[in-house]
N, C-alpha and C positions, 0 to 999 in steps of 0.2 A: 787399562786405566787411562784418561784423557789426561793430556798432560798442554801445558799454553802454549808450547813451541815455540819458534823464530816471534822476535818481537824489536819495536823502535818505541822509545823514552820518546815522543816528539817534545821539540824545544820549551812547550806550554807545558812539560808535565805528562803529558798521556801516551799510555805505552797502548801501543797498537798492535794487532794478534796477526799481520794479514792471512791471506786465504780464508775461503770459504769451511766454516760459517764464521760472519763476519765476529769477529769480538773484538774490543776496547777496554782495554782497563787504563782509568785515570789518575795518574800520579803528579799532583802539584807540588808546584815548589813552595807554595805556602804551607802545607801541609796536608790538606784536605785529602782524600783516599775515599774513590768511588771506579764503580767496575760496573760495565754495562755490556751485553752481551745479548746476540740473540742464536735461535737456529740448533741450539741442542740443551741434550738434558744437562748436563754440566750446568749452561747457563741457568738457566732453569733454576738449578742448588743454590747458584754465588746469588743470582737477582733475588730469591727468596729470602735467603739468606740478610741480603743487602737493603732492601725495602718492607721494614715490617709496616705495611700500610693499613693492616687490622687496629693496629696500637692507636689510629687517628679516633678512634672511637672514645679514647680518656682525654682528649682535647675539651671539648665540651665538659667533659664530665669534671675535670679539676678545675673548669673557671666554675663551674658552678658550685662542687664543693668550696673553693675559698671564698666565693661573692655569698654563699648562705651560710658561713660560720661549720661546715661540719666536722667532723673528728678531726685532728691535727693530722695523722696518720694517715686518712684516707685521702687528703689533698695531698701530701708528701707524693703517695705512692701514684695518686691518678698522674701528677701532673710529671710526676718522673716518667712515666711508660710512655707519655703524652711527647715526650723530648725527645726518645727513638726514631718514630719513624719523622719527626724532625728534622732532623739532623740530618737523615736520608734525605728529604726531599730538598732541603737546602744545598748539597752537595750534588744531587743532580741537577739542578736549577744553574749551579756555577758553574759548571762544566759545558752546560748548553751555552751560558753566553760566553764562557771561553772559546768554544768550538766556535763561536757565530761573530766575535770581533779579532780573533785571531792571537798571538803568543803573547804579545806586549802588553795590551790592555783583558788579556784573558789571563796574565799573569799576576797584575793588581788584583783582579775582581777578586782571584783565590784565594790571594792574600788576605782579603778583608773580610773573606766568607770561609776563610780554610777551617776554621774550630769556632765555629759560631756560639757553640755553648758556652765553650771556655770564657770567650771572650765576652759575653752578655750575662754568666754569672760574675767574672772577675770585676764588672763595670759595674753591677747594680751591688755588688761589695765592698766596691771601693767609695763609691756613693753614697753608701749607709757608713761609714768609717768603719767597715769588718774588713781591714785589711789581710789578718792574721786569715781570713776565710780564702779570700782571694789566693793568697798566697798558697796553701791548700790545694786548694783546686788547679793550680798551674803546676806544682810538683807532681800533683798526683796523675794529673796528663802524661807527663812526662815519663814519668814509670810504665804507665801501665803501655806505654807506646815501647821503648826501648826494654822492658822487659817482658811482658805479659803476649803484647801483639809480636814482638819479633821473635822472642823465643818460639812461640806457635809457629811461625813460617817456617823455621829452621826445622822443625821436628814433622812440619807437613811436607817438607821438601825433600828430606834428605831419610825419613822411616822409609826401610827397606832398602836404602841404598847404603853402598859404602861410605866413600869419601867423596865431599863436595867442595868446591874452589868456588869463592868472591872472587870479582872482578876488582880486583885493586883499584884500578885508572879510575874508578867510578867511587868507589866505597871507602880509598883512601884520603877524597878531600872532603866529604862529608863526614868522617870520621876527624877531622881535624878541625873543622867547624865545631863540631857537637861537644870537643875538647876544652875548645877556647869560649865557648858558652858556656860550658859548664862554668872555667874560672871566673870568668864576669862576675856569675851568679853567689859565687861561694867565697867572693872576696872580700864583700861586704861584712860577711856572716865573720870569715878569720879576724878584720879588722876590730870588729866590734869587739872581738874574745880576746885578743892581745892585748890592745890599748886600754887605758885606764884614761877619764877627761873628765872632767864636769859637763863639757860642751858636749860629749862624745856622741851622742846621739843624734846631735845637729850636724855633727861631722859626719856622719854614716849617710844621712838625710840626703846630704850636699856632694858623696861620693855616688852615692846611690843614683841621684838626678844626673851626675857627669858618666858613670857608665851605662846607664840607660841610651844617650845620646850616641855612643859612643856602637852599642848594639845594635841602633836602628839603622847606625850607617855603616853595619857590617851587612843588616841583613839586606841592605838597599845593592851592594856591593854584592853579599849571595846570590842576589835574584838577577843581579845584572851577566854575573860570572853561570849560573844555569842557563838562561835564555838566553846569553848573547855569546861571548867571549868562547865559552867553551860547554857552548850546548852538545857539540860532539861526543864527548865523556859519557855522555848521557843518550848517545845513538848508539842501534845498532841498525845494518840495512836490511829490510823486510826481503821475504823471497819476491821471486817476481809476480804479479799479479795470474791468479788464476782464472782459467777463461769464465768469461760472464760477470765476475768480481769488477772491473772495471763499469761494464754496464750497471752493477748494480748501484756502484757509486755515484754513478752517475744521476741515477734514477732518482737517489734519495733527495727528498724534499730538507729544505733547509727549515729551523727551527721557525716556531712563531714568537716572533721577539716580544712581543706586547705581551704574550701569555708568559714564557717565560721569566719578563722581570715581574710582572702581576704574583706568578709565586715565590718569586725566592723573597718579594716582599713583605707578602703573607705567611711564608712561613719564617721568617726573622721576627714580626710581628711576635707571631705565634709563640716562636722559643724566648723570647725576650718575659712575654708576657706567663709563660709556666713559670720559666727560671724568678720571675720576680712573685708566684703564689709558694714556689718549692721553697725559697728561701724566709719568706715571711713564716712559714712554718716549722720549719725546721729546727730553733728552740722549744717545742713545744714538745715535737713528733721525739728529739732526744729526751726530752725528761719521761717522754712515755715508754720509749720502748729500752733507753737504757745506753742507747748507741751516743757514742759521743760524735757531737762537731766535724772534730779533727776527722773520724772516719769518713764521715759522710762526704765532707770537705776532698779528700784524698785519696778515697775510694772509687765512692757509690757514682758520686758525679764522671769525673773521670770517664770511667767506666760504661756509664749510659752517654757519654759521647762518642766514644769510641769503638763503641759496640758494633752495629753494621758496618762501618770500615772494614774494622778488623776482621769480624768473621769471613769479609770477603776476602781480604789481602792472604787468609789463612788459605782459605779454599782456593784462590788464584795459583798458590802456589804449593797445593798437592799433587805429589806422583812426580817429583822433581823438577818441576815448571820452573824457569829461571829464577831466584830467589833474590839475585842482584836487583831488580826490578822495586820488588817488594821491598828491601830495605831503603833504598831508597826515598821510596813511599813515607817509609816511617822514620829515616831519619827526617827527613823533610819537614816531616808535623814538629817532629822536635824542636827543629832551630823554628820552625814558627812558632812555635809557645816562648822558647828561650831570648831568640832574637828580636821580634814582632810585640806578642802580646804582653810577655812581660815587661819589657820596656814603655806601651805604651801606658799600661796602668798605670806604672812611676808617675812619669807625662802626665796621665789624666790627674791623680791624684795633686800633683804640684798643683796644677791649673784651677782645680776648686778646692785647696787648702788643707786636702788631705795628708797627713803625714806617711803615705806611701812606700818603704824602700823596700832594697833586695837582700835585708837582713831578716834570714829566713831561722825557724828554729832549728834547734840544735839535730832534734831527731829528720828533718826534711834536708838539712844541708848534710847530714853524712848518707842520706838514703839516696840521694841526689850524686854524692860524690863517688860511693862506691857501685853506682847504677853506672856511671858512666865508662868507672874502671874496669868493669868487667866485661862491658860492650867492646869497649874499643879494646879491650884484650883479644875477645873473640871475632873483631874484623881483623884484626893487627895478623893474626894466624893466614891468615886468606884460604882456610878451609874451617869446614864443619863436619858435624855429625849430627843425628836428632839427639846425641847426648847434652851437644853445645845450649842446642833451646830446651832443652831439661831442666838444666843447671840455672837459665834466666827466669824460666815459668818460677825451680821452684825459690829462687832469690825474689820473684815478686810476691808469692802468697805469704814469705815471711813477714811481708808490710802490714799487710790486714790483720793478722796473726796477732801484729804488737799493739794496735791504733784498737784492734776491736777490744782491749783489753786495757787499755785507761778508763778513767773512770768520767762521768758524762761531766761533772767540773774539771775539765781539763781549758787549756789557755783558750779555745776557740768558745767552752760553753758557755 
């Protein structure tokens, strides 16, 4: 069984395989989770896996379902499959011009491209005043990252093995970020349920706006503390170069920058432009098939973002391939949903009048709160078993379980 071997987190995020055959897997600190590989069958599985580039074929096909009125449903569905290999190529696209301007400004770009979906439905729903939508779709990241994708890792890591060790030095300050994110988020929600005001809402509005501000410049403080201060945490020393492997580095041609930002343009275009026919659909496509909002919201989106990531992050790290690596990976997206894109939706919404805050409902702030209790339980141990990612998988099918079972007028329909 192929296993990833020796590897190095470089300061930009990207853990590097060395030895021949070359592989890269890219871990951002903005969040973003992409793996490129070449030179054996392994790769072969995670790249396939990773770039469903067939999918580009409902591209087309959902603008032209919403531009000619067809069934609710069939637009819903093209232009979601249409978002897959999306999201793939936008996360290879970022990683090229990270690799081609180096850690600093390969670190922004991440950030701004780490969950393109996320952040391109949560804006054209905070721009339609569907906050409660927005809001959705960033919890529901959030899960299916810290319990759905990382449970998976744990159980492709450590099936058939004993007992497995986290690297503390590494997983114990990302775990204490992802803590103190959590409360940010869920402080709102307490305040709003203790207090009794007439104003109260305007007060939530106005705490909501100061800890937003408050999150950007932790996660400005995050990105500074991975890539600069103590990008060490996040090293480990590759073996030494095997022969020819330098040559071959050598040999490799450097990105073509013009094409490269040509697609990551086009396919933000692209996602931007589904995410705004999926969403115009989306009251319609619920009253047809029964599914409420909130699922869709919390689920299905989610989910089609983080789909090729994770399958790869899953596969990266079967037959006990280092798994510190991969959580990482995915605590990482976390605090950029938590820290980054949540905060800035607040921001955007102040800015065009939207009543925006981090007062989430009741069922997303305890799903949220006990998602995070149980992670940072099972980093806190600094061992696992594939029971550990059992237990997270099946804490996440519980969500869908409860959400596919409201009724289509619930608060989002």
């Amino acid at each position: 069984m192929a296993t990833l071997g020796p590897s190095v987190l470089r300061p930009n995020g990207q853990i590097r395989f060395p030895g021949p055959p070359h592989r890269t897997v890219s871990h951002h600190p903005s969040g973003s989770k992409s793996f490129r590989a070449a030179g054996d069958s392994h790769h072969d599985q995670v790249s396939g896996n990773r770039r469903p580039i067939p999918l580009l074929l409902f591209l087309p096909l959902g603008v032209i379902a919403a531009l000619l009125n067809w069934n609710s449903v069939l637009v819903s569905v093209f232009n979601f499959l249409a978002i897959l290999p999306l999201s793939a190529i936008v996360s290879d696209a970022s990683d090229t011009l990270a690799e081609y301007f180096g850690d600093l400004v390969g670190g922004l770009i991440n950030a701004t491209f780490g969950n393109a979906v996320e952040l391109s439905t949560g804006i054209l729903a905070v721009t339609s005043g569907d906050t409660y939508f927005a809001q959705s779709v960033m919890i529901g990241s959030i899960l299916s990252d810290i319990l759905l994708i990382m449970g998976g890792c744990l159980i492709s890591a450590s099936y058939s093995k004993h007992i497995l060790y986290f690297n503390m030095a590494q997983t114990g300050s990302l775990s204490s970020l992802m803590v103190i994110t959590a409360v940010g988020l869920i402080l709102p929600s307490v305040l709003y349920a203790t207090f009794t005001s007439v104003d109260l809402e305007d007060q939530v509005l106005s705490f909501s706006r100061g800890t937003s501000a408050v999150l950007l410049v932790l996660y400005v403080g995050y990105l500074y503390f991975q890539l600069g201060t103590h990008k060490h945490l996040f090293q480990q020393e590759p073996n030494s170069p095997q022969e020819g492997e330098s040559d071959q580095d050598e040999n490799e041609q450097k990105p073509d920058l013009s094409k490269t930002v040509l697609t990551l343009i086009a396919a933000g275009i692209s996602i931007i432009l589904c995410s705004h026919f999926f969403l115009a659909s989306v009251p319609a496509t619920s009253a047809t098939t029964g599914i409420s909002k909130t699922f869709i919201a919390t689920i299905l989106i989610p989910i089609t973002s983080n789909c090729p990531e994770g399958v790869a992050v899953i596969a990266a790290s079967f037959g006990g391939g280092d798994v510190n690596f991969a959580i990482s990976v995915i605590v990482s997206s976390i605090l950029q949903i938590g820290l980054f894109a949540i905060p800035f939706l607040v921001m955007l919404g102040w800015l065009i009048g939207v009543p925006m805050t981090l007062f989430f409902e009741t069922f997303h702030t305890l799903a949220l709160f006990f998602a995070i209790l149980v992670v940072n339980q099972v980093l806190k141990d600094a061992k696992y078993t594939y029971l550990h990612g059992s237990m997270l998988v099946g804490l996440y099918v519980l969500f869908p379980s409860v959400l596919r079972g409201l009724p289509v007028t619930d608060i989002l329909a």
